[in-house]
C-alpha positions as CSV (number, residue, x, y, z in Angstrom):
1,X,29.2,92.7,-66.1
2,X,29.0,89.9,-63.4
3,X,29.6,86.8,-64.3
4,X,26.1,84.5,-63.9
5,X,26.6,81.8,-65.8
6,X,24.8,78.0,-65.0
7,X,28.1,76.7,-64.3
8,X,29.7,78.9,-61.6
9,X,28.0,77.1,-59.0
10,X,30.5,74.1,-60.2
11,X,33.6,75.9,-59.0
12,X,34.9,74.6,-55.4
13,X,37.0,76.6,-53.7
14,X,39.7,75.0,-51.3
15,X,40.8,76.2,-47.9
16,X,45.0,76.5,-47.5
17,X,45.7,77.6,-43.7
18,X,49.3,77.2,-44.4
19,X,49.4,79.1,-47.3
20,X,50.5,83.3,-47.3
21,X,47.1,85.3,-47.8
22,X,48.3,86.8,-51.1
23,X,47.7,82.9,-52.2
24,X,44.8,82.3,-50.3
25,X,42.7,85.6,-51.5
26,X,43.7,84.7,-55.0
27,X,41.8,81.2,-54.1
28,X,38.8,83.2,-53.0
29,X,38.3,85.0,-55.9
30,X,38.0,82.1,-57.5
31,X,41.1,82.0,-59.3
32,X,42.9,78.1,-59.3
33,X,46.9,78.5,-59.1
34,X,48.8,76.1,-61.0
35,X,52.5,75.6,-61.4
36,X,54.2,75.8,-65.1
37,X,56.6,73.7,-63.7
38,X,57.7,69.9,-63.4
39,X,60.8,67.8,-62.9
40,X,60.7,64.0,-61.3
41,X,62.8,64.9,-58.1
42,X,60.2,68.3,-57.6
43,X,57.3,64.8,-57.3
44,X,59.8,62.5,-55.7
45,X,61.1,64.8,-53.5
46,X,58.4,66.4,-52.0
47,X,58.6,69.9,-53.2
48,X,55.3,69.6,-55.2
49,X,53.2,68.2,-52.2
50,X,54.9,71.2,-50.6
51,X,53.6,74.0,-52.7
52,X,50.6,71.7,-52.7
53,X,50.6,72.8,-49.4
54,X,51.8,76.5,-48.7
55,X,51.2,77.5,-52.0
56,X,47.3,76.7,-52.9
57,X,48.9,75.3,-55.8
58,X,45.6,72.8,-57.3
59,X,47.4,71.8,-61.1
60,X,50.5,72.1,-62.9
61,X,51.1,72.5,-66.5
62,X,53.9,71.3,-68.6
63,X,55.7,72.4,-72.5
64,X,58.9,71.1,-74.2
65,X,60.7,73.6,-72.2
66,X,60.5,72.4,-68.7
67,X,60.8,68.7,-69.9
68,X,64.3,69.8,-71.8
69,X,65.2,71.7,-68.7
70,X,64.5,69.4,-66.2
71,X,66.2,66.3,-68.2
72,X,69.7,68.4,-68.9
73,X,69.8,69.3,-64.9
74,X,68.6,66.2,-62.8
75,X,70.3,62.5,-62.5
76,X,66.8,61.3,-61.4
77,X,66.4,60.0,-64.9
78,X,69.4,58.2,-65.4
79,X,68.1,54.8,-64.5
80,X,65.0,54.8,-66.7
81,X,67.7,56.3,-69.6
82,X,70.0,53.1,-69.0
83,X,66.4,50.4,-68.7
84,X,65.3,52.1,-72.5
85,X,69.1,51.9,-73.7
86,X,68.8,48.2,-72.7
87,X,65.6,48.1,-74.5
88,X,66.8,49.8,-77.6
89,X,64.1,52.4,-78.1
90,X,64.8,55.3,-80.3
91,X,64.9,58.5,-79.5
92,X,61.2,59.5,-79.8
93,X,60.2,56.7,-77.8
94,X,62.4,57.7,-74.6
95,X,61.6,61.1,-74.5
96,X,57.5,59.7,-74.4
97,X,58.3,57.2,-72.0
98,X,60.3,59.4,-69.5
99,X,57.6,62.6,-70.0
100,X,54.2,59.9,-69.5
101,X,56.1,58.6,-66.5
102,X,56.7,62.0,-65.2
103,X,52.9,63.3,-65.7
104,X,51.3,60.2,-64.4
105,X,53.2,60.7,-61.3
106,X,52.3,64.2,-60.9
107,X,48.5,63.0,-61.7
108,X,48.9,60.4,-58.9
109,X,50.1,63.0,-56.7
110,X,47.1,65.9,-57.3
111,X,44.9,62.8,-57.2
112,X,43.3,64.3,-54.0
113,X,43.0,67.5,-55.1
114,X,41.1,66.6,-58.3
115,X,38.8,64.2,-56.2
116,X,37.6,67.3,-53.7
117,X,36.9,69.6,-56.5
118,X,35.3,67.0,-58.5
119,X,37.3,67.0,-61.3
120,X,37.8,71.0,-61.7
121,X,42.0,71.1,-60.2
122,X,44.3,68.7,-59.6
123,X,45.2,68.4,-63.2
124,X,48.7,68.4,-65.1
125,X,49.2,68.6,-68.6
126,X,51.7,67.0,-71.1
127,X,51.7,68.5,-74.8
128,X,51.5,66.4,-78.4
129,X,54.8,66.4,-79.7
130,X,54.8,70.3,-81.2
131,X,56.3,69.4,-84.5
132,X,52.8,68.4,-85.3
133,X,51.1,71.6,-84.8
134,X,49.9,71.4,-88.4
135,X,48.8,68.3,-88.8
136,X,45.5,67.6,-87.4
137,X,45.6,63.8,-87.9
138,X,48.9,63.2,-86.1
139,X,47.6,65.8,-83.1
140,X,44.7,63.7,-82.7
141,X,46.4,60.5,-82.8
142,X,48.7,61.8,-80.4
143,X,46.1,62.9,-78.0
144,X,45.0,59.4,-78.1
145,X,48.3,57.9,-77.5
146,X,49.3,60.4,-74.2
147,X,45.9,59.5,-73.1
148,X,45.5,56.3,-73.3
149,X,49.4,55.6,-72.2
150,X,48.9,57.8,-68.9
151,X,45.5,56.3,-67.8
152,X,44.2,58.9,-65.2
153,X,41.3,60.8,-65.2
154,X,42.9,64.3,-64.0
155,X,45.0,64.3,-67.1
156,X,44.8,67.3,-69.8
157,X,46.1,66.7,-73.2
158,X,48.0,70.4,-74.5
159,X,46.9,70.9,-78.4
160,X,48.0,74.5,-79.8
161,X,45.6,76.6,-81.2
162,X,46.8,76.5,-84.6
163,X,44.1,77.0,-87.1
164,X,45.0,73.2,-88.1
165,X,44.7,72.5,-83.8
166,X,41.6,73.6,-84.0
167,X,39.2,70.8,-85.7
168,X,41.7,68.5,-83.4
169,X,40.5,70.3,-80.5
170,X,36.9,69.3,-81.6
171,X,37.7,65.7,-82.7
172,X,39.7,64.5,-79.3
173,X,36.5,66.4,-77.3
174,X,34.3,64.4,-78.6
175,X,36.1,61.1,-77.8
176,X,35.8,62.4,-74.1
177,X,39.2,63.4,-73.6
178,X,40.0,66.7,-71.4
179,X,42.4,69.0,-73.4
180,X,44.3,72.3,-72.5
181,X,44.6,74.4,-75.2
182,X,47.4,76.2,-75.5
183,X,49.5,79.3,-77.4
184,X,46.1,81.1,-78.0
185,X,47.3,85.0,-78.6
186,X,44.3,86.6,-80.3
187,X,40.3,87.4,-79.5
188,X,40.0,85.8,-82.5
189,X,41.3,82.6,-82.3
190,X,40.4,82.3,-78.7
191,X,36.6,82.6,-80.5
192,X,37.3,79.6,-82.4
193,X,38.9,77.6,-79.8
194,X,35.4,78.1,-78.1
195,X,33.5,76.8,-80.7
196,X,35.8,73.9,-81.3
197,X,35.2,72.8,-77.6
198,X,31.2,73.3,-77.9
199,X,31.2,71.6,-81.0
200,X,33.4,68.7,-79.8
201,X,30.8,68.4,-76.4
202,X,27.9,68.8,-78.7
203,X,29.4,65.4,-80.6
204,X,30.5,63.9,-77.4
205,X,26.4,64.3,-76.3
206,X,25.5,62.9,-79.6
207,X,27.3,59.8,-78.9
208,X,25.9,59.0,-75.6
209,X,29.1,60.6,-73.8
210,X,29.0,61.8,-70.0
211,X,29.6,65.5,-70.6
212,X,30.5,65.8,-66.6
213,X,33.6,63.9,-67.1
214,X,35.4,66.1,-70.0
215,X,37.1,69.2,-69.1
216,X,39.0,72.0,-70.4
217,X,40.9,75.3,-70.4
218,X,42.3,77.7,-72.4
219,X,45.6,78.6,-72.1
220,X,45.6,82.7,-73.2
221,X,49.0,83.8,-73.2
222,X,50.1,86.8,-71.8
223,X,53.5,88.5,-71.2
224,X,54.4,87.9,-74.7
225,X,52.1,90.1,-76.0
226,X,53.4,93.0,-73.9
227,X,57.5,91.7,-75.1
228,X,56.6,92.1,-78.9
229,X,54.2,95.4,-78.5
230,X,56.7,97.3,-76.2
231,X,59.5,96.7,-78.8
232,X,57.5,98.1,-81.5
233,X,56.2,100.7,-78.9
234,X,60.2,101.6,-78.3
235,X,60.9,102.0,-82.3
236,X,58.0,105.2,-82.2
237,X,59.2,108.7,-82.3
238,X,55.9,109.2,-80.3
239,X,54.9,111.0,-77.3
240,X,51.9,108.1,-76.7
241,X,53.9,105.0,-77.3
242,X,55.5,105.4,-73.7
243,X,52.0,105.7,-71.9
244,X,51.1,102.1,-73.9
245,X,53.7,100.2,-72.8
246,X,53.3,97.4,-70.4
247,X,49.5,97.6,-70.9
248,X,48.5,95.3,-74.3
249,X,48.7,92.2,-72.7
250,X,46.1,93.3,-69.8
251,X,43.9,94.4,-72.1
252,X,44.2,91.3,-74.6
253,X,44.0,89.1,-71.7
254,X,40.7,91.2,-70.0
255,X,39.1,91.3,-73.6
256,X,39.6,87.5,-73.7
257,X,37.4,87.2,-70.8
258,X,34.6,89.3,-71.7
259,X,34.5,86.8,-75.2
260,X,34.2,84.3,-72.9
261,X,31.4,85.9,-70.6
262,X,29.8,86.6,-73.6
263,X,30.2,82.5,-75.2
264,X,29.6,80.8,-71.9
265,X,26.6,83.2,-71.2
266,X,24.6,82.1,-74.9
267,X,21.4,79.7,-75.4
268,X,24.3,76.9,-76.6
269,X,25.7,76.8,-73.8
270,X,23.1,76.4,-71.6
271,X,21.8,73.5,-73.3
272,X,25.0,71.9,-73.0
273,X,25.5,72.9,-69.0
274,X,22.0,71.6,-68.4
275,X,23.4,68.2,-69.6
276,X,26.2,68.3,-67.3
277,X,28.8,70.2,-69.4
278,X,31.7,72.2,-67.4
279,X,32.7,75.2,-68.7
280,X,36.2,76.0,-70.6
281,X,38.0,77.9,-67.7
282,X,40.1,81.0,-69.2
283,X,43.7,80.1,-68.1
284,X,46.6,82.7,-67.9
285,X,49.6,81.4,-69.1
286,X,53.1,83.1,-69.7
287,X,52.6,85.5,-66.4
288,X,56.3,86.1,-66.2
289,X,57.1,89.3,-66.2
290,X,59.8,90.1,-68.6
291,X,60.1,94.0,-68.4
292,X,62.0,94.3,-65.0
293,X,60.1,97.9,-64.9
294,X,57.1,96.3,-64.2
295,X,56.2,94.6,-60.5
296,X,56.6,91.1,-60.9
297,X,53.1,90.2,-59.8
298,X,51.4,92.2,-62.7
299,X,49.9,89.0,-65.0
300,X,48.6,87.6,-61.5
301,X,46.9,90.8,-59.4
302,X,45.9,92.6,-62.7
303,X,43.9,88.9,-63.8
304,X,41.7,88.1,-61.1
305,X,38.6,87.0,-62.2
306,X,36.3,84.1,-61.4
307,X,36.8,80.8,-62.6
308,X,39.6,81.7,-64.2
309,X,43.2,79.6,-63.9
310,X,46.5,81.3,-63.6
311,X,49.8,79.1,-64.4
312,X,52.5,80.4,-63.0
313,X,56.5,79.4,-63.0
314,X,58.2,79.1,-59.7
315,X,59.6,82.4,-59.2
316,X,56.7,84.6,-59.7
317,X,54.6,82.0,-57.8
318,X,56.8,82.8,-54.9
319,X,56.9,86.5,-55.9
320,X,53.0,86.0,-55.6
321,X,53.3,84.8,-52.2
322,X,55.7,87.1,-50.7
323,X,54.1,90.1,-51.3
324,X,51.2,90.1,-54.0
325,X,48.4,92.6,-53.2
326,X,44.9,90.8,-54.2
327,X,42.2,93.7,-54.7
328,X,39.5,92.0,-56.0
329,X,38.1,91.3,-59.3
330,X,39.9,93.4,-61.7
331,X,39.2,92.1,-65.3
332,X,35.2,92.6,-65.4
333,X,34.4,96.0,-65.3
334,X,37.6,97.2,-67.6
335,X,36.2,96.1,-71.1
336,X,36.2,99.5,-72.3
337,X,39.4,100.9,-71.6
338,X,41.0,97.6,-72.7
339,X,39.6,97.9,-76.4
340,X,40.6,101.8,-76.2
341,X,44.2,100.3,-75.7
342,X,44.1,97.9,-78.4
343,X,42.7,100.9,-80.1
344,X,45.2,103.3,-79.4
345,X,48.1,101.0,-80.7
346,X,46.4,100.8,-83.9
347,X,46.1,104.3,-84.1
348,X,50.0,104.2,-83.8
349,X,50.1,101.3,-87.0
350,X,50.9,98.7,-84.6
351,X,48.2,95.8,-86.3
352,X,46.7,93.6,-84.0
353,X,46.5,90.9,-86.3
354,X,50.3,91.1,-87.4
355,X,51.2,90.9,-83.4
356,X,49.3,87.7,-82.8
357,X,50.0,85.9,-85.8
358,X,54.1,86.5,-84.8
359,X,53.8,85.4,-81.4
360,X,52.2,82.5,-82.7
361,X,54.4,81.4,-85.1
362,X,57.2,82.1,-82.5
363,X,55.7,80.6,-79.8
364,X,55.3,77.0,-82.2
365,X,58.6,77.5,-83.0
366,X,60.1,78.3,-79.3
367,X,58.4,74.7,-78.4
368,X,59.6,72.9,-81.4
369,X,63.4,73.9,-81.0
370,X,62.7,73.0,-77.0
371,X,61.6,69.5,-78.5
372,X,65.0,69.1,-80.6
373,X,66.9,70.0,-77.6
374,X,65.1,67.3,-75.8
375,X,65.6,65.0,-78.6
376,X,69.4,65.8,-78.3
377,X,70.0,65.5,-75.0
378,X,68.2,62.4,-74.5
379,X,70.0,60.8,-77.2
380,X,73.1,62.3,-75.6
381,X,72.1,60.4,-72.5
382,X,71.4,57.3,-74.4
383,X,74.4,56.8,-76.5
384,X,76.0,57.4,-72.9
385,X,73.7,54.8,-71.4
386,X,74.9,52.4,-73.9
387,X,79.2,53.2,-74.6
């Protein structure tokens, strides 16, 4: 199936002459490279403009992970630690205060990449506190806070797809704020998460909002799904198991997109595009690859489909570079043999639906215990500040 849809014609494709080709053919096939990465000496420093650069990197996403890691490992941040000591703030407080600072400077610094793609890149993300991933009245009125605090229009707000994420999704949408939506494991949920953006446009339109100005993707994650199948896949006194392994997550992923081919192709949609809606780009997060068997490019060359995003950490963004073989589109076309896979593993009593609904639970709690960690060192670093 080739992809049609009102809103391809949207997608602008940037030119990076000092980037490897690997980079620059994964541009051309419309795919927009972002980092999963951010620290205050990478913006201060100059390494971000860098990969800006020689990486055709256009966005960069953030979680509770990176923030914990970059706070425990740089002294960048001691002097806004001792000015909030001064101040007093709790805990909670800092740790907003230093991650806003960090985002808005990372959204001042893609600035120019958002303005020449007219609004499509140049966007970084900062999550709602995770602890509130079932609560949909505190996500929202987080959302609100993040945006309002960081003030720029290249800005995406990170709200989980919890089933409780979902009518926040819709609510913070409508109040024309741009969202990433992230931690989405199943074909299922990923359905949902569509109809909570299209629902959240349609009340943004009903309220005399410019649909042109609110964006979004969806943040499909990926190498998980292959960690928590193969292990299953390893317990199987089974001939088949070993020809599965290192294939469910390519097939999830690939089935992902046709579901949104099929959503962003429907009557609905094309009465929001025609008033100046932009499409919810599929984004590929998680493309680590955690099986050393496997080449370290796989989530990248094996998801290349138009106006798709892939977020990648630093390492395989440089594995990407070095020696990444870019072949085209090779997610449309593969529909079939990906639901045969899917298939298969059922055959072999590995349920789909237990899978996802693990990783998600996990991957909630993998960013919540990043969040106490952050909590922890920060008020490490303040009792410090103030001894």
């Amino acid at each position: 199936m080739t992809h049609t849809t009102p809103e391809a014609s949207k997608v602008t494709t940037l030119d990076f002459p000092d980037a490897p080709q690997p980079v620059r053919d994964l541009s051309a096939q419309g795919v927009s490279i972002w980092l999963d990465d951010l620290s205050r000496p990478m913006v201060r420093e100059g390494e971000l403009q860098k990969l800006l650069d020689t990486r055709a990197v256009v966005g960069v996403t953030t979680n509770p992970s990176i923030f914990s890691k970059a706070l425990s490992e740089a002294a960048d941040y001691d002097e806004q630690v001792r000015e909030l000591a001064a101040e007093g703030v709790d805990v909670d407080e800092a740790v907003y205060r230093i991650t806003t600072t960090d985002v808005a400077e990372a959204c001042d610094l893609l600035r120019p990449v958002y303005d020449r793609t007219g609004g499509q890149d140049g966007r970084v993300s900062i999550e709602v506190d995770p602890r509130m991933a079932a609560d949909t009245a505190a996500t929202v009125e987080m959302a609100e806070r993040l945006w309002a605090t960081i003030d720029r229009p290249n800005l995406l707000i990170k709200i989980p797809a919890t089933v409780e994420g979902l009518p926040a999704i819709t609510q913070v949408i409508a109040q024309g704020i741009s969202v990433n939506v992230t931690l989405i494991f199943s074909l299922d949920r990923y359905r949902g998460v569509m109809n909570a953006y299209l629902t959240g446009l349609e009340q943004a339109r009903e309220a005399g909002r410019d649909l042109s100005s609110i964006h979004s993707v969806a943040s499909f994650f990926v190498s998980r799904v292959d960690a928590e199948v193969d292990k299953r896949l390893t317990e199987l006194d089974d001939p088949r198991a070993a020809e599965l392994k290192g294939r469910a997550a390519l097939a999830n992923a690939r089935l992902a997109y046709q579901a949104y081919d099929e959503v962003f192709s429907t009557p609905r949609w094309a009465n929001l595009s025609d008033a100046g809606a932009n499409v919810q780009r599929p984004l590929w997060a998680s493309t680590s690859v955690k099986d050393e068997s496997l080449p370290d490019t796989l989530y990248v060359t094996e998801l290349v489909a138009p106006n798709t995003v892939n977020t990648m950490p630093g390492a395989t963004l440089e594995a990407v570079a070095d020696h990444a073989e870019v072949t085209g589109d090779t997610v449309q076309g593969t529909y079939e043999e990906s639901a045969e896979v899917l298939n298969a593993l059922e055959a072999l009593g590995i349920r789909y639906q237990e899978v996802v609904e693990v990783l998600e639970r996990e991957g909630v709690e993998k960013f919540t215990d990043a969040w106490a960690d952050l909590l922890e060192s920060v008020t490490e670093q303040l009792d410090a500040a103030t001894a």
